[in-house]
C-alpha positions in Angstrom: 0.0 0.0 0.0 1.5 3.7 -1.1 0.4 5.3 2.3 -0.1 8.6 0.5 -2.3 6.9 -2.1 -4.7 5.5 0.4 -4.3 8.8 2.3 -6.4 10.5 -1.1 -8.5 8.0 -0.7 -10.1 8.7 2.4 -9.9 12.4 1.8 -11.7 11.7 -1.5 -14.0 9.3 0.1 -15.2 11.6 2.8 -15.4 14.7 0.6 -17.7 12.9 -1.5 -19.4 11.2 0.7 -19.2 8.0 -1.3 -17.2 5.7 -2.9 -18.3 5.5 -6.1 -17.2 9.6 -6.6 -14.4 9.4 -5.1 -13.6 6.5 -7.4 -14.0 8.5 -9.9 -12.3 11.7 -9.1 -9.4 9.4 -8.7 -9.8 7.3 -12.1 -9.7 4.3 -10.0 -12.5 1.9 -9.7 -14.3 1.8 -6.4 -13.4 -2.0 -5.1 -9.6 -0.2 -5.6 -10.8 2.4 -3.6 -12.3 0.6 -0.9 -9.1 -1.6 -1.2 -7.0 1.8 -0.2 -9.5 2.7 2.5 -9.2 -0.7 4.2 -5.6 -1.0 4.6 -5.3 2.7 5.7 -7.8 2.0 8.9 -5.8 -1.9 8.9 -2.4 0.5 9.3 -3.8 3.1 11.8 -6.0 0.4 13.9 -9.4 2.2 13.5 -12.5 2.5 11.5 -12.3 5.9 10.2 -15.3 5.5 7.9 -19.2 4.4 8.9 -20.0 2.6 5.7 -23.8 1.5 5.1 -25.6 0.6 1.8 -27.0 4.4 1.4 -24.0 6.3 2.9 -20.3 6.9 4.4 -19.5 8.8 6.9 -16.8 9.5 9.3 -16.0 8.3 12.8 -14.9 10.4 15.3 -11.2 9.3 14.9 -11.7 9.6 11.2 -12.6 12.8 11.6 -9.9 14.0 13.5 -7.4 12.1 11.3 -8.9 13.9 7.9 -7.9 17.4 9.5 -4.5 15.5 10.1 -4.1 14.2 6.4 -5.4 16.9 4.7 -2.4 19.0 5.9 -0.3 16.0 5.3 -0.8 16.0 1.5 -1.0 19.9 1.3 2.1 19.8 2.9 3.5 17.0 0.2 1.8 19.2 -2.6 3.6 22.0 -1.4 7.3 20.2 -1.4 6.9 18.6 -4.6 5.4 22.5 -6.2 8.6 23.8 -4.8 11.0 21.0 -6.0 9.5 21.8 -9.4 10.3 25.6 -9.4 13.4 24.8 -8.8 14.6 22.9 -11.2 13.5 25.6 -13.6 14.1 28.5 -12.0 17.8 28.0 -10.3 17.1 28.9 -6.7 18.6 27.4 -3.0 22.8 27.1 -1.5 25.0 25.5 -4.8 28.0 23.8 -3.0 31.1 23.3 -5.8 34.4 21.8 -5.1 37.9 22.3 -6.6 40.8 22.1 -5.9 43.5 24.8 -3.9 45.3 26.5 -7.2 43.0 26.1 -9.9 40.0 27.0 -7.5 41.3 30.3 -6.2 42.2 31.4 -9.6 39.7 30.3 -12.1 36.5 28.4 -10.4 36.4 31.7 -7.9 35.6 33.4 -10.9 33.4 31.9 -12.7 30.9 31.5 -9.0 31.8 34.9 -8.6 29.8 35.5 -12.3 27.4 33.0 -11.6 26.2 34.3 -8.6 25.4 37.8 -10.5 23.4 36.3 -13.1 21.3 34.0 -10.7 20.0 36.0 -7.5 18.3 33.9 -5.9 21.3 31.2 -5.4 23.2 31.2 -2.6 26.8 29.9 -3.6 29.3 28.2 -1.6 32.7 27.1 -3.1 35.2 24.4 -1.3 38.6 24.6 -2.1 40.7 20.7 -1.6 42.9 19.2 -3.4 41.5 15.9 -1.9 38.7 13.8 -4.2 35.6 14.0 -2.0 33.0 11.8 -2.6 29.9 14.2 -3.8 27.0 12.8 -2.4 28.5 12.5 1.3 30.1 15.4 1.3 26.7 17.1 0.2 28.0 18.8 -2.9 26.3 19.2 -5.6 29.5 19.7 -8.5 32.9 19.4 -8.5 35.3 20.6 -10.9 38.3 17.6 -11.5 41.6 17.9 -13.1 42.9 14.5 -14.4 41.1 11.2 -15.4 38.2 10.1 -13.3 38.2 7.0 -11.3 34.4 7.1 -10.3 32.1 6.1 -13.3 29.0 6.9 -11.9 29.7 11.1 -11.9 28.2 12.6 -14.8 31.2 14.4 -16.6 31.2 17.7 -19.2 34.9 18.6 -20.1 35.4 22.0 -20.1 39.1 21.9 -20.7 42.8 20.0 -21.0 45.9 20.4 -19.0 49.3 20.3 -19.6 51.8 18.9 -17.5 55.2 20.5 -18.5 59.0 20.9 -17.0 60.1 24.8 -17.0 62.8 25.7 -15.3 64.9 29.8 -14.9 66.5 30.7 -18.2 69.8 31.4 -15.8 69.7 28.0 -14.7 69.3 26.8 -18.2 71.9 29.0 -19.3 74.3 27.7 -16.9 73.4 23.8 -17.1 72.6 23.8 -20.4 68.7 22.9 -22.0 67.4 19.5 -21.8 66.8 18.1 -25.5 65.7 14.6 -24.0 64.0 13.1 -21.0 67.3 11.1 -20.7 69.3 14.1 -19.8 66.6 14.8 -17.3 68.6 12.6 -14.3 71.7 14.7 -14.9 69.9 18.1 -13.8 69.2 19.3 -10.7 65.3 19.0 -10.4 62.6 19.9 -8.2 59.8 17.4 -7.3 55.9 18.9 -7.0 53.8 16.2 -5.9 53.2 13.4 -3.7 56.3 13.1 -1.2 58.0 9.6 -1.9 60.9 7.6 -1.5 61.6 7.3 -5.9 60.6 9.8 -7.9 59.9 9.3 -11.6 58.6 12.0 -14.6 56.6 10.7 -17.1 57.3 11.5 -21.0 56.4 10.3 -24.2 59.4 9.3 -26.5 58.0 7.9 -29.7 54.7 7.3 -28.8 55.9 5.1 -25.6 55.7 5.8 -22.3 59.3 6.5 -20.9 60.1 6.6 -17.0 62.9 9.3 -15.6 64.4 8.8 -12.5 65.1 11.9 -10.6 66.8 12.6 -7.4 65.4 16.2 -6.4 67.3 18.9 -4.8 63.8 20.4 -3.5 60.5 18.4 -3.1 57.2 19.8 -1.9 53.6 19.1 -2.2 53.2 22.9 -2.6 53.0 24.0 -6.8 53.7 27.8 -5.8 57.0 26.8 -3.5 58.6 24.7 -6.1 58.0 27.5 -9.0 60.0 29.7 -6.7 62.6 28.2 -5.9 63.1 27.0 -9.6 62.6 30.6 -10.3 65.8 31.2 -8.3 68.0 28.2 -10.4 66.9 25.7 -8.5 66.4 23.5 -11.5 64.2 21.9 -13.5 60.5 21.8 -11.7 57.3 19.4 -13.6 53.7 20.9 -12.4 50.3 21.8 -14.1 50.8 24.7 -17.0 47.9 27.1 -15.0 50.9 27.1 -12.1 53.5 28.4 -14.2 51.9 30.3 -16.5 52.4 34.2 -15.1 56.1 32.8 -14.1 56.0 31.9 -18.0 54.1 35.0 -19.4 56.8 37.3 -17.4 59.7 35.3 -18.7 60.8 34.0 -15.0 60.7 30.4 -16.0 60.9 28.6 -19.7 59.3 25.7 -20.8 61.7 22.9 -21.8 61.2 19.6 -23.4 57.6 20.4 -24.3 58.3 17.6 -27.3 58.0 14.9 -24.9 54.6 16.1 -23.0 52.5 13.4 -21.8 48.8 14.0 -22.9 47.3 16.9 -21.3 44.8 15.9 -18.6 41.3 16.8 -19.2 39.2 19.2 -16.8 35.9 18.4 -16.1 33.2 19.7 -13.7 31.5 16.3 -12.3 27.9 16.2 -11.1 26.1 12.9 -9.3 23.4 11.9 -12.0 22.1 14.2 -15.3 18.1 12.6 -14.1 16.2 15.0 -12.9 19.4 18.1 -12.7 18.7 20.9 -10.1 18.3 24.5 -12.4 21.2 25.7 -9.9 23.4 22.9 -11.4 22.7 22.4 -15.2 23.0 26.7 -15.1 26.4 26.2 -13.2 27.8 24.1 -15.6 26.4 25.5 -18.8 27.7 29.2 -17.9 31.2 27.3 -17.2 31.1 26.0 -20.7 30.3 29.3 -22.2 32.7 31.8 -20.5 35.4 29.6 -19.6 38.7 29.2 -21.7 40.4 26.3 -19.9 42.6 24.6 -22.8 46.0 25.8 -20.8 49.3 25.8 -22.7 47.4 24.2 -25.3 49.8 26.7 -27.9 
């Protein structure tokens, strides 16, 4: 029994004062309707309707319990009216994740834009460089740099990544400019990631993926403290081209073996399921795709 079915039932029943109306008001046949009314009073444990061949009418407890229902389903009319508006008209708190870097500098932005155009959203913007899972976390998009692991997140790319090796044109001038990954593990280098015991950078020699050892001089989970100290000759650095890019624009740092790039990573803004999208969501993401230029170092 759908308890909210049989609740229209009785309503029906007792506004109609028969079973045979409320049948059809519903487009359900009376026996169905009687059916509803049965296992609502079977549920509750009391007759709420007086039935007799000529008429219906209610008990005392059915009375009291129609004022109770009646607000029940108003109150479920209501919700669902309001669930409606708003995935048409983009309204509520949007949650969106991304991580440190690329966050503060472009996804900032872009809420900062969104939040003009739509009013009547309240926007809230979580910076991490940790994957979160969405639906825990209660957020409602998340924008990824890199492949995805997690299948079930809806994806739009919005952009590509590349992962390059720059290092200060005096430390270049000094020790010379890599023309191979080989020559890689006979530079001084500066490690941006995860802090391990063996560090390797990935390149592409020939359409095969090739494996440098490096011992770094400098290693730090931090993108803006490796760019300065390669800045200062510290060596040759490897981090995400949005990083370097003003150190690259102002000529503080040079871009070196760019031949040998892996594939840029794609960025993506990930959302739980396309079924039934939020207006607060599907606007998100399709002002993202119209104002923002994410294809970095892509010349």
């Amino acid at each position: 029994m759908d308890r909210l079915d049989a609740m229209a039932a009785f309503v029906a029943v007792a506004d109609l004062n028969g079973f045979a109306p409320a049948a059809r008001k519903l487009g359900l046949s009376p026996s169905a309707v009687t059916r509803l009314v049965a296992a609502l009073e079977q549920r509750v444990g009391a007759r709420l309707l007086q039935r007799t061949t000529r008429s219906v009418a209610l008990t005392d407890i059915g009375a009291r319990y129609l004022e109770r229902v009646k607000r029940i389903l108003s109150d479920v009319e209501e919700a669902e009216a309001s669930a409606s508006a708003e995935r048409i008209d983009p309204s509520g708190r949007l949650v969106v994740s991304a991580p440190v870097g690329f966050g503060r500098l472009h996804v900032a932005p872009l809420m900062s834009d969104y939040l003009l155009r739509y009013p009547d959203v309240a926007g809230e913007l979580r910076l991490s460089d940790r994957i979160i899972n969405l639906v825990e976390d209660g957020v409602d998009c998340a924008v990824r740099i890199g492949p995805l692991a997690d299948s079930s997140l809806v994806a739009r790319q919005l952009g590509t990544m590349r992962r390059i090796v720059v290092a200060s044109p005096d430390y270049l001038g000094a020790r010379g400019v890599p023309m191979v990954p080989a020559e890689v593990a006979a530079h001084d280098t500066v490690h941006f990631g995860a802090i391990t015991s063996t560090v390797t950078w990935r390149f592409v020699v020939d359409g095969r993926d090739v494996r440098v050892a490096c011992t770094p001089r400098f290693a730090t989970n931090a993108a803006d403290a490796a760019i300065l100290y390669a800045e200062r000759g510290g060596g040759l650095t490897r981090v995400l081209a949005y990083q370097a890019a003003e150190a690259i624009r102002t000529g503080r740092l040079q871009v070196v073996l760019a031949d040998y790039e892996a594939p840029p990573l794609p960025i993506t803004i990930v959302y739980p399921t396309s079924r039934l999208l939020s207006a607060k969501v599907r606007t998100f993401v399709d002002l993202a795709a119209e104002i923002c230029d994410w294809r970095f170092g892509a010349g």
